[in-house]
N, C-alpha and C positions, 0 to 999 in steps of 0.2 A: 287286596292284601292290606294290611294296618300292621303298624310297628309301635312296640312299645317299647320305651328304655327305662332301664330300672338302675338305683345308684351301682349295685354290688350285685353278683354272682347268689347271692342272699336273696335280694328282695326280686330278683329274676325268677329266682326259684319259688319263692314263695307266692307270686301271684300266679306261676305255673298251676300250683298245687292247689290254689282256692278255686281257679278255673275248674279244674278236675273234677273237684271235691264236689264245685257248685253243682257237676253238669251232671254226675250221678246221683247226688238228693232229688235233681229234676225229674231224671227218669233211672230206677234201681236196677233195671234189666239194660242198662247203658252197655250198647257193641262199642271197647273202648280197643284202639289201634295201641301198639306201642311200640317202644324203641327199647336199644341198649347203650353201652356207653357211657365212658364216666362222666360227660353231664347228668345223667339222667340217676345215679347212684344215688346225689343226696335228694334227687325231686321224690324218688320213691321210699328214704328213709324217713320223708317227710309225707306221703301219704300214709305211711305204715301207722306214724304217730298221728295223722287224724286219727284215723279206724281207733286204734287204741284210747284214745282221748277222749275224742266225741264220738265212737259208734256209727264210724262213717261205714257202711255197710256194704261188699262187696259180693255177698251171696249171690244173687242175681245177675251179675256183672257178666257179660264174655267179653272175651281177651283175642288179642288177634298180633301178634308181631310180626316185624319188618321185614326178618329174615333169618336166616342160619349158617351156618358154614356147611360145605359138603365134606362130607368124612369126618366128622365127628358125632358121636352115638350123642343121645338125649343126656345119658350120663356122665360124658364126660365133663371132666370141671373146667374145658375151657370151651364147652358149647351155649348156645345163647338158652337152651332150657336150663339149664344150670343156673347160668347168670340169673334168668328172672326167678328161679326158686328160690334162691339163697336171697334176691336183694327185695323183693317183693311176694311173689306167692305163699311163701310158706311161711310169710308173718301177719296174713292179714284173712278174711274169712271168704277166699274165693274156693269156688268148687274145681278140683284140678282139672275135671272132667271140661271145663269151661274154656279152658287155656291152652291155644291154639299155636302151635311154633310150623313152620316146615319141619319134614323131616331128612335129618344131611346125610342120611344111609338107607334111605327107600333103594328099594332094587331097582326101580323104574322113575328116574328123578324128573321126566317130563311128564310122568303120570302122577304124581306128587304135585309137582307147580298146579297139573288141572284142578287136582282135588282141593288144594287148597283153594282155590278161586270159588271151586262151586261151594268150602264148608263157608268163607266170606257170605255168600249169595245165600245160600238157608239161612244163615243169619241172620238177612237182614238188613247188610251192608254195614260199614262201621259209622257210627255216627259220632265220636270224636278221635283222629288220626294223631297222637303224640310223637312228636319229630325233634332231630337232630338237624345236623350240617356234616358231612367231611370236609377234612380239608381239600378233595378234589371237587367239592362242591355236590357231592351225593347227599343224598334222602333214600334211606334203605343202603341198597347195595347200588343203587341204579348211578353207574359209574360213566363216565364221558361217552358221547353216544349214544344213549339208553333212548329210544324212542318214546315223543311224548305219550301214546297211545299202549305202550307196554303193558304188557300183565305178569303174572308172577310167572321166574322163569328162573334159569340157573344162569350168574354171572359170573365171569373172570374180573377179576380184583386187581385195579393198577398197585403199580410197586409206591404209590403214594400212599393208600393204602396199608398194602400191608404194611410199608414203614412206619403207619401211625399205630396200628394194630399188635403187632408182633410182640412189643416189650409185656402185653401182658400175659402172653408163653411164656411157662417156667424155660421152655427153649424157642427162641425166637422163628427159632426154622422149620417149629415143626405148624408153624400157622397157616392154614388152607391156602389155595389162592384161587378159590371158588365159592361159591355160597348162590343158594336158591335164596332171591329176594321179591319182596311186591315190587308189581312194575310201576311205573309212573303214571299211568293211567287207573291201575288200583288203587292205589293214592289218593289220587284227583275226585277219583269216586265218592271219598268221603265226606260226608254230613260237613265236617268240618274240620280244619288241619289248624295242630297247636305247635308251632315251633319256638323250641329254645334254645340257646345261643348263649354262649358266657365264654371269655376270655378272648386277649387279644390274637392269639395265636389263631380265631376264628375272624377276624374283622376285612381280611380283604375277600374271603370268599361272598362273607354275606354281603358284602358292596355287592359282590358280581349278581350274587342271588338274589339280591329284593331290585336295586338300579338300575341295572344291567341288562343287558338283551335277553328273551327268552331263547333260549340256547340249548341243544340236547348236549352241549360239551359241560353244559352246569344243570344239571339236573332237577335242584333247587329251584331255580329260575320257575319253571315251569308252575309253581304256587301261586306264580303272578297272575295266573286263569281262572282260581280258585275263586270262587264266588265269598267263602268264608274262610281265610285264616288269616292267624294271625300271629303274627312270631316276637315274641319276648326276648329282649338281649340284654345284655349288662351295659355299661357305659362303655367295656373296653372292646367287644365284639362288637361294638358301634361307632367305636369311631372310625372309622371311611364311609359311615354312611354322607351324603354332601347334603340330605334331605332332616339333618336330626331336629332341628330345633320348631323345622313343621310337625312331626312325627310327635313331639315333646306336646305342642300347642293341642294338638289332635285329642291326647292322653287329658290332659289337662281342663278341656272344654266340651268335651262330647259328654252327655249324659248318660250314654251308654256305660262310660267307665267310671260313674261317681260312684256307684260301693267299691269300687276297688282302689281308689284315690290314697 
């Protein structure tokens, strides 16, 4: 795992997006994982505006998300299809046909978790994983307990959760408290995981997640196995890290990160 701190919520995001940006000019048929959540809102109003700018190209692209809620249709506007249509898909030139969500109203919702496993597998596998934090220390839905070897499967949602969740229900109460997510082992699968991190209200999880014990009660943790990721945070999601000014040195001196300096 490698950490990088950025001054502001801005420049966090911005090197998010050049990673991105870089790692689909590399390869245009890029299997790209993603996330939802209001961090991720301006990272993807900021790829939108490559594509429009410079013709960053998404035709080729497949798409793979985290998770979904169960009982909410693809159309409703507080499902995570929704979300990604309105904050990314329908502004940039991916094939819808491409873009892959669980579905939270399959009739057979452990035969849904399989099938999503196996559409991952014909594809490919994902080769870059776009990640979050909760504040229970999830990645995906994979909540306290989530076995490190998981696969995608249907989870119950701690009430920490939903309390971080719920206010963006026009009524707070009618918010799931289940959702089919990648397990922690789909995850880990991938090529490569990119985690971002911005605000203070995030800074004692990510101590626990990058310092801290590998632990199925922090889900996150588990990245620490990853052979490649690496997670970008603002100054104020970093400070409890006790490791910053190695982490600073690391950014600063490796040659790996001089275009992005």
């Amino acid at each position: 795992m490698e950490v990088i701190i950025r001054k502001n919520r801005i420049e966090a995001r911005e090197l998010t997006a050049r990673l991105i940006a870089d790692a689909l000019r590399a390869k245009p048929n890029l299997v790209l994982g993603l996330a939802t959540g209001r961090t991720m809102e301006e990272l993807y109003a900021r790829l939108v505006r490559e594509h429009t700018d410079t013709g960053l190209d998404f035709s080729a692209v497949t798409t793979f998300n985290l998770d979904e809620y169960i009982g909410l249709a693809p159309s409703d506007p507080n499902s995570y299809r929704s979300y990604m249509n309105h904050h990314f898909f329908d502004r940039i030139n991916i094939k819808k046909e491409n873009t892959h969500l669980p579905i939270g109203v399959a009739a057979d919702l452990n035969a849904e978790c399989a099938d999503y496993e196996a559409r991952i597998k014909a594809a490919g596998g994902i080769d870059l994983q776009l990640l979050g934090i909760g504040k229970s220390g999830h990645v995906g839905f994979n909540e306290p307990l989530s076995a490190m070897r998981s696969r995608t499967r249907c989870k119950a949602l701690t009430p920490e959760t939903i309390a971080q969740n719920s206010p963006l229900f026009d009524n707070p109460s009618d918010m799931p408290k289940r959702a089919i997510t990648m397990g922690v082992g789909t995850i880990l699968d991938a090529r490569r995981c990119l985690m971002l991190v911005t605000g203070a209200d995030k800074a004692p999880v990510l101590a626990k997640a990058v310092e801290g014990p590998i632990t199925s009660m922090i889900s996150a943790s588990a990245l620490q196995l990853h052979p490649r990721c690496t997670v970008i945070a603002d100054e104020k999601a970093a400070a409890a890290l006790e490791q910053k000014d190695y982490y600073r040195w690391i950014f600063a001196n490796d040659p790996e990160w001089e275009p992005y300096r």
